[in-house]
VOGU-3710 file (C-alpha; in Angstrom, 3 decimals, decimal comma):
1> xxxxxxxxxx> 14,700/1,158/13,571  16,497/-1,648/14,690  16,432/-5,335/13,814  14,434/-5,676/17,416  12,008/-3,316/17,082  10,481/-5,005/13,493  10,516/-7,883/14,895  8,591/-7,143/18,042  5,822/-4,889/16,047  5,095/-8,371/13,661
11> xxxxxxxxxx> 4,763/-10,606/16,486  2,323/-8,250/17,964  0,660/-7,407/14,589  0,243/-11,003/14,620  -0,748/-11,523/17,653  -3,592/-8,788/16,822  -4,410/-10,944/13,554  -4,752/-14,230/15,254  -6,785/-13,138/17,959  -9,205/-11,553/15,256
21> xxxxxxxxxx> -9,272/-13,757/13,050  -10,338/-16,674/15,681  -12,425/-14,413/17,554  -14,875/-14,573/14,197  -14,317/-17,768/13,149  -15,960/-18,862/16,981  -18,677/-15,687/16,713  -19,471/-17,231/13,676  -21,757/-14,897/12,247  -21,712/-13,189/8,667
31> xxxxxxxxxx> -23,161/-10,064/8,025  -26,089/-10,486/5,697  -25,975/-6,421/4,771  -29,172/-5,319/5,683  -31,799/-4,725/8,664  -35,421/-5,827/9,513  -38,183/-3,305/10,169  -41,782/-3,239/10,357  -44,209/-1,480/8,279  -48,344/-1,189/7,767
41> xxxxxxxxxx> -50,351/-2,570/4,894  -53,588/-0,562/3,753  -55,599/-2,571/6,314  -53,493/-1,605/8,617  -51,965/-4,840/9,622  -47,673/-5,055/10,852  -45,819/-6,496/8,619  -42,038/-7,408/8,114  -39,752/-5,333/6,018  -36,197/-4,552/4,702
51> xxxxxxxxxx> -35,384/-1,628/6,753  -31,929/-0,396/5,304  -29,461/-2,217/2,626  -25,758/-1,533/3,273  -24,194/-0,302/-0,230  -20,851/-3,322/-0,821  -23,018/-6,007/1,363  -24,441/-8,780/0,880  -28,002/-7,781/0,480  -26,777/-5,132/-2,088
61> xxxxxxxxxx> -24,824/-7,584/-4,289  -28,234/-10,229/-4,247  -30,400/-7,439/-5,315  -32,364/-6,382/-1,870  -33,545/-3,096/-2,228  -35,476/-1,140/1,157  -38,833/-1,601/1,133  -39,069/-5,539/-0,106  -41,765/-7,597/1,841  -40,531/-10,412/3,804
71> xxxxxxxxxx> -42,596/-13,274/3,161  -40,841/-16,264/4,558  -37,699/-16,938/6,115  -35,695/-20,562/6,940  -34,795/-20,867/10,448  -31,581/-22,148/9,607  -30,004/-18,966/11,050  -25,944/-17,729/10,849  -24,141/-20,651/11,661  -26,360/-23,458/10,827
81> xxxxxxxxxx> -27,527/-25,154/7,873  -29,206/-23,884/4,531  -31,099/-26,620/3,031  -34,049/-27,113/6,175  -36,642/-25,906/4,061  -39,190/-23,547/4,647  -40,255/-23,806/8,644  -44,420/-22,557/8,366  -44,088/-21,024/11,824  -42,259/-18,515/10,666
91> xxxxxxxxxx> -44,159/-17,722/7,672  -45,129/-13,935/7,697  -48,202/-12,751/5,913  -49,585/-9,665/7,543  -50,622/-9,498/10,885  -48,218/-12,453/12,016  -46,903/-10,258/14,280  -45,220/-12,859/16,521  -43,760/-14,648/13,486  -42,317/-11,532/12,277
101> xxxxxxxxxx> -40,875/-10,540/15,546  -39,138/-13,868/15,878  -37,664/-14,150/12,134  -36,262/-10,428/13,452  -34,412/-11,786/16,093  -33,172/-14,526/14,224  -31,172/-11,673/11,817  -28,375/-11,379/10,586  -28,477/-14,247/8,264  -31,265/-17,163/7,064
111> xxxxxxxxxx> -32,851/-17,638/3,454  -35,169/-15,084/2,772  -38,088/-14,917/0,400  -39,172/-11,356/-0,175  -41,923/-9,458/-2,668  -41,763/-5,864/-4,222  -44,361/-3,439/-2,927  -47,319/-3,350/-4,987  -46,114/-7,461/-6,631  -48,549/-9,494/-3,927
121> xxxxxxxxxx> -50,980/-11,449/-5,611  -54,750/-10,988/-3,861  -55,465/-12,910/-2,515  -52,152/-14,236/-1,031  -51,769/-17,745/-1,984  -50,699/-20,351/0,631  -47,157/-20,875/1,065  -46,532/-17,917/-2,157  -42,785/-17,381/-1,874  -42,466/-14,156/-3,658
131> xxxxxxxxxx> -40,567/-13,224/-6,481  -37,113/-12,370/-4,678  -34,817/-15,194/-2,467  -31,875/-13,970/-0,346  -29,955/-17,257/-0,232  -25,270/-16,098/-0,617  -24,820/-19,329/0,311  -21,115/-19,141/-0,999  -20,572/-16,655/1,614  -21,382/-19,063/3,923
141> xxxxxxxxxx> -19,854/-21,666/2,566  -16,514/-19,347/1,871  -16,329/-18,488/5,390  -16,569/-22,207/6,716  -13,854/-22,884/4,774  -11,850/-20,552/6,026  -11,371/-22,777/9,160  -8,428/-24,308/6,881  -6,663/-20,312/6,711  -6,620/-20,773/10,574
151> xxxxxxxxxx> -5,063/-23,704/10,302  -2,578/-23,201/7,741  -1,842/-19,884/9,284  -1,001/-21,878/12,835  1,339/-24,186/10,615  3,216/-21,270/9,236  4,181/-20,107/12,816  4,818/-23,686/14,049  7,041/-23,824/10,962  9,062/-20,425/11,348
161> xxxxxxxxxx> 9,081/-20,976/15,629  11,059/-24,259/14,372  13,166/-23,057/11,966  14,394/-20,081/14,129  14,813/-23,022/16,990  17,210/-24,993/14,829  19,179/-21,570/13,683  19,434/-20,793/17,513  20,260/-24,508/18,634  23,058/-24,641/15,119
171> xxxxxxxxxx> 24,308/-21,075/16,159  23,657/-19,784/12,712  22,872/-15,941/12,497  19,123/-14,993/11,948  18,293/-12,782/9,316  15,937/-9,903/10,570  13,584/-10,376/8,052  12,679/-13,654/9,160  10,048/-12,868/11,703  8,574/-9,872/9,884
181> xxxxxxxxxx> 8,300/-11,866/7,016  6,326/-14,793/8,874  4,254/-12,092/10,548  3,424/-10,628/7,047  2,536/-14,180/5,292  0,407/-15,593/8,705  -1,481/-12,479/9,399  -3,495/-12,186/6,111  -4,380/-16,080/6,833  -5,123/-15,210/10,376
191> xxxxxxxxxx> -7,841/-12,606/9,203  -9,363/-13,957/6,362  -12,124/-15,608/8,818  -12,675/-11,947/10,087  -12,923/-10,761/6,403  -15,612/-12,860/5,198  -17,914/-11,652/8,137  -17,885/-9,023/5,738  -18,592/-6,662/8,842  -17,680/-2,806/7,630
201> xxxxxxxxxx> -15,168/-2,832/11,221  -13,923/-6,292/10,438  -13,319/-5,704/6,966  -11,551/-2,105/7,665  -9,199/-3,656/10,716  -8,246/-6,537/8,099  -6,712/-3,940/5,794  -5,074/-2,460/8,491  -3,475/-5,064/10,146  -2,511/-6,613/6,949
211> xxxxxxxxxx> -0,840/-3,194/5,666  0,372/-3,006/8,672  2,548/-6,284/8,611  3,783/-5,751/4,932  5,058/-1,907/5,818  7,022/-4,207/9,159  8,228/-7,020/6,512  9,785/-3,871/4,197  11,069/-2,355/7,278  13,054/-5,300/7,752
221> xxxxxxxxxx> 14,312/-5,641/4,334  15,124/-1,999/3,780  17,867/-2,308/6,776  19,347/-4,870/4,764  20,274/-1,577/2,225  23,390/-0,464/2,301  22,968/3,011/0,657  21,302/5,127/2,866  19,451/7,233/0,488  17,934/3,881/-1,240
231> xxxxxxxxxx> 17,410/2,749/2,239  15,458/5,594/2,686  13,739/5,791/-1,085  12,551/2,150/-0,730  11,103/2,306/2,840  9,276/5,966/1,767  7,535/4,072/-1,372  6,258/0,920/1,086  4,754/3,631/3,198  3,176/5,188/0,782
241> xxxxxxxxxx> 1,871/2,154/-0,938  1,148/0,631/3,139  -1,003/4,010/3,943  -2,883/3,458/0,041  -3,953/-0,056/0,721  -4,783/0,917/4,235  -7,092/3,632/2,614  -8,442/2,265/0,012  -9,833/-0,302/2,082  -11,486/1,938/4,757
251> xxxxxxxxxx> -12,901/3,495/1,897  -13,880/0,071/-0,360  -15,580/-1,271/3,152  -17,832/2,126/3,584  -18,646/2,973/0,001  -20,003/-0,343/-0,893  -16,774/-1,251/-3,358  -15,795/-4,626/-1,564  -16,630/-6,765/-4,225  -14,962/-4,623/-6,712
261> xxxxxxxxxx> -12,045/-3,320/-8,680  -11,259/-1,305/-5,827  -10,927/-3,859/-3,362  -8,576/-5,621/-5,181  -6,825/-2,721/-5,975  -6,058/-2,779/-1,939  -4,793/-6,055/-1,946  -2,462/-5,371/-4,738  -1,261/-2,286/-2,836  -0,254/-4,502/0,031
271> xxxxxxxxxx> 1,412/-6,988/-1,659  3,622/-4,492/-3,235  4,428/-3,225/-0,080  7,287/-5,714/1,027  8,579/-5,844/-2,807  9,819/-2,530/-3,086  12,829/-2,771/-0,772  13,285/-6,537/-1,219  14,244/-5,670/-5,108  15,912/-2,780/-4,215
281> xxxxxxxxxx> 18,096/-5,108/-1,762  18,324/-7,781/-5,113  19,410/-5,066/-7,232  22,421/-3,924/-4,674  23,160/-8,155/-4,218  23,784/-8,070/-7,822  25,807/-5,109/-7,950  28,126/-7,137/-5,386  28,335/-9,551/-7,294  30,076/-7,484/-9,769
291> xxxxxxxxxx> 33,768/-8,027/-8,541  33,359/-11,576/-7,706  34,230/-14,967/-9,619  33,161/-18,472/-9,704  30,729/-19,694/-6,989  30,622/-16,943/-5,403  29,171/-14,354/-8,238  26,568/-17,012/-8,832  25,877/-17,614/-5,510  25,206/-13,868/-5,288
301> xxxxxxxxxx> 23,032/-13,683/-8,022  21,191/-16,348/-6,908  20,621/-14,887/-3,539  19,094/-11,512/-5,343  16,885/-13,587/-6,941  15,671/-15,107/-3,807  15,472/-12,092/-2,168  13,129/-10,872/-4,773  10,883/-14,302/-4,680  10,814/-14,308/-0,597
311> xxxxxxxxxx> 8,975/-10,735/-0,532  6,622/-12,275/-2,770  4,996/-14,555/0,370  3,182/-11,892/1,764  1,401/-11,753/-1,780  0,404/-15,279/-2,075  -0,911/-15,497/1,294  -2,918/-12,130/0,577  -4,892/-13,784/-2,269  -7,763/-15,315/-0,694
321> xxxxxxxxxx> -8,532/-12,192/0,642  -8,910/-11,088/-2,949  -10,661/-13,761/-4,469  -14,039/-12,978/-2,330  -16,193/-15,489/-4,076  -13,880/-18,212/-5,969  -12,917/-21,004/-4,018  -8,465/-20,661/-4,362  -8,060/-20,662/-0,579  -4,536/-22,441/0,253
331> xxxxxxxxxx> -3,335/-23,812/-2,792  -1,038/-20,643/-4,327  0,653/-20,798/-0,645  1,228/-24,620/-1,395  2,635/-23,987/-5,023  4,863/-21,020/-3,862  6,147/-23,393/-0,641  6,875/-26,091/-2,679  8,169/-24,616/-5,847  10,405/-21,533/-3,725
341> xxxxxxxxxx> 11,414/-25,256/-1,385  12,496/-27,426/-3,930  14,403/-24,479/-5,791  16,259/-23,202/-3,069  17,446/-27,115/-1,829  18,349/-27,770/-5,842  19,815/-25,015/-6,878  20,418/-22,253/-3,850  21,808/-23,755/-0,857  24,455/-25,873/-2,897
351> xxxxxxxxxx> 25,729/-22,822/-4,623  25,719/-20,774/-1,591  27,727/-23,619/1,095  30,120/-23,931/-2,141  30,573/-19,757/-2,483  31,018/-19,684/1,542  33,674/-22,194/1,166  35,914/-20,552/-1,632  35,299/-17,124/0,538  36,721/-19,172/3,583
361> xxxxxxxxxx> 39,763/-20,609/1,497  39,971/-17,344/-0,226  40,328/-15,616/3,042  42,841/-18,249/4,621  44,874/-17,692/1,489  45,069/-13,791/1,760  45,955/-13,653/5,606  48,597/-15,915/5,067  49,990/-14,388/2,240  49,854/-10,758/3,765
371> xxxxxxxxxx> 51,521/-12,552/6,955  53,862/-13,541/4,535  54,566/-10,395/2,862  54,497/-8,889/5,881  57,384/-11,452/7,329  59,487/-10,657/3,800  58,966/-6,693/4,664  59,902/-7,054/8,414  62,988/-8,790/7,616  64,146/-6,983/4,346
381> xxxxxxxxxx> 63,398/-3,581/6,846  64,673/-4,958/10,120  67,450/-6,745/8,231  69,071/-5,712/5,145  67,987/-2,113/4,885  69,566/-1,601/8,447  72,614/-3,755/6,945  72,988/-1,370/4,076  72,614/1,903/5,996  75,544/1,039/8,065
391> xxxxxxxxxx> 77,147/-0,085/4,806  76,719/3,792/3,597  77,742/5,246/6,677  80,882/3,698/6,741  81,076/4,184/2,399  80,271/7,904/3,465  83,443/8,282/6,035  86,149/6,567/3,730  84,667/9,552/0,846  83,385/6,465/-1,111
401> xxxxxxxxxx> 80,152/8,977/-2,500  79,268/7,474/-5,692  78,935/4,196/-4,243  77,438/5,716/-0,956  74,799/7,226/-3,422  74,050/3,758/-5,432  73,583/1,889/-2,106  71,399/4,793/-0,983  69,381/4,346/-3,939  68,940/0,727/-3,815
411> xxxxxxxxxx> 67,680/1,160/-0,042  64,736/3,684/-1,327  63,970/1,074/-3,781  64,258/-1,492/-0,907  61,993/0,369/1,071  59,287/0,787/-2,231  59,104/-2,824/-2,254  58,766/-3,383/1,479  55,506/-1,074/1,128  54,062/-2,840/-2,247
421> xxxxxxxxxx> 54,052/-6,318/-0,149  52,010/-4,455/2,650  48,273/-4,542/1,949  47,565/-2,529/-0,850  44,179/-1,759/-0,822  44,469/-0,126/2,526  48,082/1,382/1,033  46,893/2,554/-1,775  43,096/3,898/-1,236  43,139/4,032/2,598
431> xxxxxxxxxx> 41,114/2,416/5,798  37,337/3,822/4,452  38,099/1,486/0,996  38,987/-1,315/2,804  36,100/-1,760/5,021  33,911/-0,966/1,849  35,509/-3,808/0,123  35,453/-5,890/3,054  31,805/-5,360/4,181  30,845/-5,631/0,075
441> xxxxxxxxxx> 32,530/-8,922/-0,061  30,884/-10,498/3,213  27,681/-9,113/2,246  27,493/-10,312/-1,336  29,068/-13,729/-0,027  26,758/-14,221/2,971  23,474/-12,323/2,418  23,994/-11,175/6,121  23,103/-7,152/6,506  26,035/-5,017/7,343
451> xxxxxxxxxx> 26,197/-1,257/7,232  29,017/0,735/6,698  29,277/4,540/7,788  32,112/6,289/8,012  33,865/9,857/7,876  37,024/10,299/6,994  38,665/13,134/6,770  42,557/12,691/6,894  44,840/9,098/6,285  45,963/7,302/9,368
461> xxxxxxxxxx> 49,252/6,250/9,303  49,658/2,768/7,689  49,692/0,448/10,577  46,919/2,231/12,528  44,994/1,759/9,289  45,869/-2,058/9,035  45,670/-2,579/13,059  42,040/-0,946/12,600  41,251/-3,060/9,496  42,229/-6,560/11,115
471> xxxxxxxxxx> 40,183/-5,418/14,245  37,057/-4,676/12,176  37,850/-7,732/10,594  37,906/-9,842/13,469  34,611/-8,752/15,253  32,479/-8,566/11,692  33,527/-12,335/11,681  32,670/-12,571/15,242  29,121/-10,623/14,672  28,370/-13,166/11,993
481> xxxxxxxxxx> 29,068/-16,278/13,844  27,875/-15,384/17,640  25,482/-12,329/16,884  22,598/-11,309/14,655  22,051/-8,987/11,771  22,064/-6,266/11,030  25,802/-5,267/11,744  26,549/-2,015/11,797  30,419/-0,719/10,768  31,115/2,737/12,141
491> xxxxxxxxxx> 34,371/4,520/11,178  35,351/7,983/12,382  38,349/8,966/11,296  40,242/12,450/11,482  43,730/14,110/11,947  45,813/11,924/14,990  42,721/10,570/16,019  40,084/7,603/14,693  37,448/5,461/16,275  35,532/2,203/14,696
501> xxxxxxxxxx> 32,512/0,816/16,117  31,301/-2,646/15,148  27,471/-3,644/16,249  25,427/-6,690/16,436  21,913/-7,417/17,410  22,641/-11,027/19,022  22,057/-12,134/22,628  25,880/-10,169/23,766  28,737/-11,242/25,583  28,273/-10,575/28,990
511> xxxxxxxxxx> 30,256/-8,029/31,606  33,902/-8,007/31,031  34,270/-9,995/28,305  38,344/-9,047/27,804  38,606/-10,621/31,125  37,420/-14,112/30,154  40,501/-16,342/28,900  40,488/-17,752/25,484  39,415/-21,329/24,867  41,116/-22,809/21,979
521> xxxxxxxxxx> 39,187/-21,725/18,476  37,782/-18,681/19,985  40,921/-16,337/19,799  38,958/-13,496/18,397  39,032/-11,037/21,503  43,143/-11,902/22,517  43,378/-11,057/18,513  41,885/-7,894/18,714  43,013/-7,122/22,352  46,877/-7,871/20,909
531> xxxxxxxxxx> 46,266/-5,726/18,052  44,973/-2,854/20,175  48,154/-3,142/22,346  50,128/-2,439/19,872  48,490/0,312/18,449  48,473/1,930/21,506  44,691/2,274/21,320  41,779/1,510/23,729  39,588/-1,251/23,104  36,420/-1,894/23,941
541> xxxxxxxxxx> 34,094/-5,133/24,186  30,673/-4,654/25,851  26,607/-5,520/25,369  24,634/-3,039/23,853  21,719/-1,323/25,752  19,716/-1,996/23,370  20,929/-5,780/22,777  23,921/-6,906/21,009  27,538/-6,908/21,220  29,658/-3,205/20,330
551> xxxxxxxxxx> 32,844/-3,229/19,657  34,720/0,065/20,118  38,054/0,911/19,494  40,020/4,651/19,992  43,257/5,361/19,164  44,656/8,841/19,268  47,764/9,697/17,611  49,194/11,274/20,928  49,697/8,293/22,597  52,623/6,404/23,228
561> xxxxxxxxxx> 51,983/3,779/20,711  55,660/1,520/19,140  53,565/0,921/16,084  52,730/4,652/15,708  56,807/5,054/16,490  57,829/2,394/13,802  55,575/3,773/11,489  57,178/7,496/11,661  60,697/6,192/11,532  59,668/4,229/8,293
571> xx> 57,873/6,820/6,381  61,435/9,383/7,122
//
């Protein structure tokens, strides 16, 4: 699943949620949780009835039972006002046939005064309200209020459309978690109007949709996952936890358990859903952070932890749904906003624009020291070892053997210290370590999701490995600045042949991007270009199909490559 796809199934999850939850908040109408029918007294005379009582509704909760005798009803139907008093029209003693067919119509919700069977006083007394009174009026009041979710819910997007603005306008990679994530927080604000209709359909499409967007929020963090197998671990357990809450709700809305254990149960469920890879993902951060030092260990630490506190969103906005009846509506989303806000500008973003800049010094420092050491070995190679091999050739002819032999030993040792100022990680451990220490570096310095897979079977030879290395280098830098997460790091690499891939998921380059000249500061593609040159290797620059930039390079061991040449003649 690519970074795309997530982000296209929250916007339309959210789409689905907003349309929903609006589409009740205009219908306006709560479901009271029971039905009207008619019934006979022992004269023989109609009268008005509770026909059914849904098990979870309203009705059930306030004590209706089937059978009750409607005696009066307010006319203040779903959607109006409560407190108008009883309206004598409408009041039903047998035989008011018209009445009762009216206060029928007027269903699904009004204050209703009801008798048991068999509890009518005789005679009736005028204006006797019976010993039972349908009046939730905190569901009604509940679901007025939960205008303000719309609201909020409208902010949230306005708020995440401008923040991905400014990151587009700035030219600052987007992480792919950003949209799920919004989708996941907005959509349970989106729906809570539809919830508090407290329709069985409503109430079942509101689990749903809101499993739905947590299971697309873990999606998105569990590409962030560099193992594989975790990868896969963490995104199994939000499905399963997605598909319990989805459940459990179905079930919750048809048993007559909304107002229970159970239903919260589902909403827990949920919120877990988006945690599971987002702490997996802190955990692997703060492995990373292992190696480093300084600003940039605690930079890394820090950005676990707010890994772990950004997948807790969905959860917060997910709470009014679980408080049915209390009146918390917005303000854990405020707390959490300005709390995660003020923490992240305090303490975060310093840290982190301090760790980038030691990993941009650090960086500037190692390419020109390896330039550097690569200079000293050019010139000690090119130089003085050729110096001295003539030296022993001519030692050699005049029978001068002993000396021939110390000369020939202080040119091995020559050449030992030529290769120790090469780099050594790729010298020592080969291309596959590199890129892992590479991609664990920019990951744990940057937060930005880049996968590495590779297979390697046999070493390259030494400048194929370091031409590869600096060309991976080069477009991961490139994939940060101009593309989009995740990046994906291939490496394929077997006897006299190898091939690196290096994805993005940004906007591309365009057709023949090799072609373009260079503008001063964006070198990247002569870099790599120059480097494939002399490697003797085929290099590739091109948009993916399905969006982004690939890089592909190929080199193959039979080609006529001077670096391949130079690095034979060395190694003999």
């Amino acid at each position: 699943m690519t970074s795309i796809r997530p982000t296209i199934l929250a916007l339309t999850i959210l789409a689905a949620s907003a349309v929903t939850g609006i589409a009740a908040a205009v219908t306006g109408v709560v479901d009271p949780g029971f039905t009207y029918g008619f019934s006979h007294d022992d004269a023989g005379r109609q009268t008005l009835v509770v026909a059914s009582v849904r098990p979870g509704g309203l009705a059930w909760h306030e004590g209706v039972e089937p059978g009750f005798i409607v005696l009066s009803v307010d006319l203040a139907a779903n959607g109006g006002g409560i407190d108008e008093g009883i309206d004598e029209q409408v009041y039903t003693p047998p035989g008011a046939v018209e009445a009762q067919q009216d206060a029928a119509a007027t269903l699904p919700w009004f204050v209703v005064y009801m008798a048991k069977p068999g509890e009518l006083p005789s005679p009736l007394p005028p204006n006797y309200l019976g010993s039972q009174v349908f009046m939730p009026n905190w569901a009604f009041v509940r679901f007025e209020e939960s205008a303000l979710a719309l609201i909020a819910a409208g902010l949230l997007c306005l708020a995440g459309l401008v923040w991905l603005g400014y990151r587009r306008v700035a030219r600052r990679p987007a992480v792919s978690v950003e949209a799920p994530l919004l989708a996941a927080a907005a959509s349970p604000l989106f729906l809570l109007p539809a919830y508090l209709t407290l329709t069985p359909l409503l109430v079942v499409l509101t689990s749903v949709l809101v499993a739905a967007a947590a299971l697309v929020a873990a999606a998105a963090f569990a590409q962030l996952i560099g193992t594989p197998r975790a990868r896969r671990r963490a995104l199994l357990g939000s499905t399963v936890l997605a598909l319990a809450a989805a459940l459990v709700g179905a079930l919750a809305a048809v048993a007559g358990m909304e107002r229970g254990i159970v239903s919260i149960l589902r909403w827990a469920l949920a919120s877990a859903v988006p945690l599971v890879p987002a702490l997996v993902l802190a955990a692997q951060l703060r492995r990373d952070a292992g190696p480093l030092t300084g600003s940039s260990r605690l930079a890394s630490v820090l950005r676990a932890g707010d890994t772990a506190v950004l997948a807790t969103l969905p959860a917060v906005a997910i709470a009014p749904l679980a408080a049915l009846t209390s009146t918390p509506l917005l303000q854990p989303l405020v707390v959490w906003v300005a709390v995660v806000g003020i923490t992240r500008a305090v303490a975060v973003l310093p840290v982190a624009r301090e760790a980038a800049r030691e990993a941009r010094e650090r960086g500037l420092v190692v390419d020109e020291g390896e330039s550097e050491r690569a200079r000293i070995a050019a010139d000690i190679h090119d130089d003085v070892i050729q110096d001295l091999s003539m030296l022993v050739h001519q030692l050699d002819r005049v029978g001068e053997e002993d000396a021939a032999a110390t000369l020939r030993g202080a040119i091995e040792r020559l050449r030992a210290i030529c290769a120790d100022l090469r780099l050594p990680v790729i010298h020592d451990l080969g291309l596959a370590a590199a890129l892992e220490a590479l991609v664990g570096e920019v990951r744990a310095a940057s937060g930005i999701d880049i996968d590495l897979r590779y297979d390697e079977e046999e070493r390259l030879p030494y400048d194929v490995e370091l031409g590869l290395y600096r060309i991976a280098q080069e477009a991961v830098a490139n994939a940060i600045k101009h593309g989009r997460p995740p990046i994906t790091v291939r490496l394929r690499a077997e006897s006299g042949s190898a091939e690196l891939e290096v994805e993005d998921r940004g906007s591309g380059v365009g057709e023949d991007a090799l072609a373009k000249p260079a503008s001063p500061g964006h070198l990247g593609f002569l870099t790599m270009a120059q480097r494939a040159v002399k490697l003797g290797a085929e290099l590739a620059v091109a948009d993916r199909p399905e969006g982004g930039t690939r890089v592909r390079v190929v080199w193959s061991g039979d080609a006529d490559s001077t670096a391949a040449e130079g690095a034979q003649a060395t190694a003999t």
